[in-house]
C-alpha positions as CSV (number, residue, x, y, z in Angstrom):
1,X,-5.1,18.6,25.5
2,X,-7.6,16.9,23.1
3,X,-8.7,13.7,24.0
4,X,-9.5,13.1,20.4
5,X,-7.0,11.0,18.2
6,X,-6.3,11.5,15.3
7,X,-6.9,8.4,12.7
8,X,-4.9,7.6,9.4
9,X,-7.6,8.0,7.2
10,X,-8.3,7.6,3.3
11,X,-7.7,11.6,3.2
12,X,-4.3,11.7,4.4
13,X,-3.6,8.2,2.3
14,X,-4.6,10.2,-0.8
15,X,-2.5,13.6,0.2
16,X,0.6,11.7,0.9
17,X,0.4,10.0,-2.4
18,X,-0.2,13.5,-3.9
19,X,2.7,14.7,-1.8
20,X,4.9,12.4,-3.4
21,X,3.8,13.0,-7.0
22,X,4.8,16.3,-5.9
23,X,8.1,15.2,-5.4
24,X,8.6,12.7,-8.1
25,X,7.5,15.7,-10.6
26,X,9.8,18.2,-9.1
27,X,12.6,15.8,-9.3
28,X,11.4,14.9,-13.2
29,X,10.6,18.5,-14.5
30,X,13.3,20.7,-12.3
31,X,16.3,18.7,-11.1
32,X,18.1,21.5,-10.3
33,X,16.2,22.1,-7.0
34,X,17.4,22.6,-4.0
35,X,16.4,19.5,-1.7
36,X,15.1,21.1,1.0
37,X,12.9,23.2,-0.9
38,X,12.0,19.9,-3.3
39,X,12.2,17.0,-0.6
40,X,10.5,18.9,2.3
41,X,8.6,22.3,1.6
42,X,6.8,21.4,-1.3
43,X,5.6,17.9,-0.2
44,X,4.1,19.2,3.4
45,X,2.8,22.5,1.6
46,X,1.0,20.0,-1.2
47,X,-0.5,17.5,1.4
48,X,-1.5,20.7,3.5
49,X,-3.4,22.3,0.5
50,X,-4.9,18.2,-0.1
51,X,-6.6,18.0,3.0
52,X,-7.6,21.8,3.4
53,X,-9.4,21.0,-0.3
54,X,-11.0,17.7,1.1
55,X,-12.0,19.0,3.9
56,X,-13.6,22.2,2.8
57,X,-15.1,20.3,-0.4
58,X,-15.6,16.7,0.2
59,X,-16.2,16.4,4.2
60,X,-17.8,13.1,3.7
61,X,-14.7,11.5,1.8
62,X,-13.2,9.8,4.7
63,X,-16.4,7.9,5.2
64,X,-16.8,7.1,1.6
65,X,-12.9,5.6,2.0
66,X,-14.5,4.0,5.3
67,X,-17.5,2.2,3.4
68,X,-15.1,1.2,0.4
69,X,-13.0,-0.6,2.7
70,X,-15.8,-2.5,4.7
71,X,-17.2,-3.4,1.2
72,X,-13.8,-5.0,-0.2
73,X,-13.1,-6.4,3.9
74,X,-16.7,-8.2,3.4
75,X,-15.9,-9.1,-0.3
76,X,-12.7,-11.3,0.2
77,X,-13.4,-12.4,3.1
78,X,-16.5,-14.2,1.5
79,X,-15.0,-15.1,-1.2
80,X,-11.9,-16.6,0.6
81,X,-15.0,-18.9,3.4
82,X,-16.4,-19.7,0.3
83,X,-13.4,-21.4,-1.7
84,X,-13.2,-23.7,0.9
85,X,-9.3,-24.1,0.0
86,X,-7.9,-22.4,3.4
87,X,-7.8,-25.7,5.0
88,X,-6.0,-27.3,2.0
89,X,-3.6,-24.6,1.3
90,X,-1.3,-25.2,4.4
91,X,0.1,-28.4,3.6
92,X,0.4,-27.7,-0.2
93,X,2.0,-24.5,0.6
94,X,4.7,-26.5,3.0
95,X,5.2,-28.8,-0.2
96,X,6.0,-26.1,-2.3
97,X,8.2,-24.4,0.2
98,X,10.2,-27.6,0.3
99,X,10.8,-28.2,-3.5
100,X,11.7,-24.8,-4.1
101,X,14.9,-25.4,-1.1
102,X,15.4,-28.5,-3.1
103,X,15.5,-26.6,-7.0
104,X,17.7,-24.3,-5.3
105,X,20.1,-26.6,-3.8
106,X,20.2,-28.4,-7.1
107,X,18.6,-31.7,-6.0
108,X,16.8,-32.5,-9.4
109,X,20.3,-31.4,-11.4
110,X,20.7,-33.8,-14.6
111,X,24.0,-33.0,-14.7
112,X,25.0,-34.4,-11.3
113,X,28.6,-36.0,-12.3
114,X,28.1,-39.6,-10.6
């Protein structure tokens, strides 16, 4: 046995979303399928030609995927420390919970017969 784990990685994100193009296309363009052939075989046979392309082509793509998620981690999180509204947002967003309860049980109705 392989002490090495396997990750999810950005090539595996991409190939599964390429999988199920596969499978929204099939279901578009030939209907008649049968399921098994258009649900199962041609998804895993898609994603299995998607990462034997990546990693034959683009070996360095899951650490391109790595460094375009540390940037956009990095990037919120300093624009969310520098809004300064994350110890403000709390008590505004228990307000807002509570008048919504209140629209929705008809508090504010007009119309109330007296």
């Amino acid at each position: 046995m392989s002490d090495q784990q396997t990750t999810f990685s950005g090539e595996y994100i991409f190939s599964i979303i390429c999988g199920l193009t596969s499978v929204y296309l099939v279901e578009k363009n030939a209907p008649g399928t049968h399921p098994l052939i258009k649900y199962f075989i041609i998804p895993i046979f898609i994603t299995y030609l998607i990462l034997l392309f990546l990693n034959t082509v683009a070996p360095q793509f899951n650490e391109s995927t790595q460094k375009f998620n540390n940037y956009v981690k990095d990037k919120s999180n300093n624009s969310i420390n520098s809004i300064g509204y994350i110890k403000i947002f709390p008590p505004l967003f228990a307000i807002l919970i509570i008048f919504i309860i209140l629209l929705y049980n008809h508090n504010f109705d007009q119309k109330k017969n007296k």
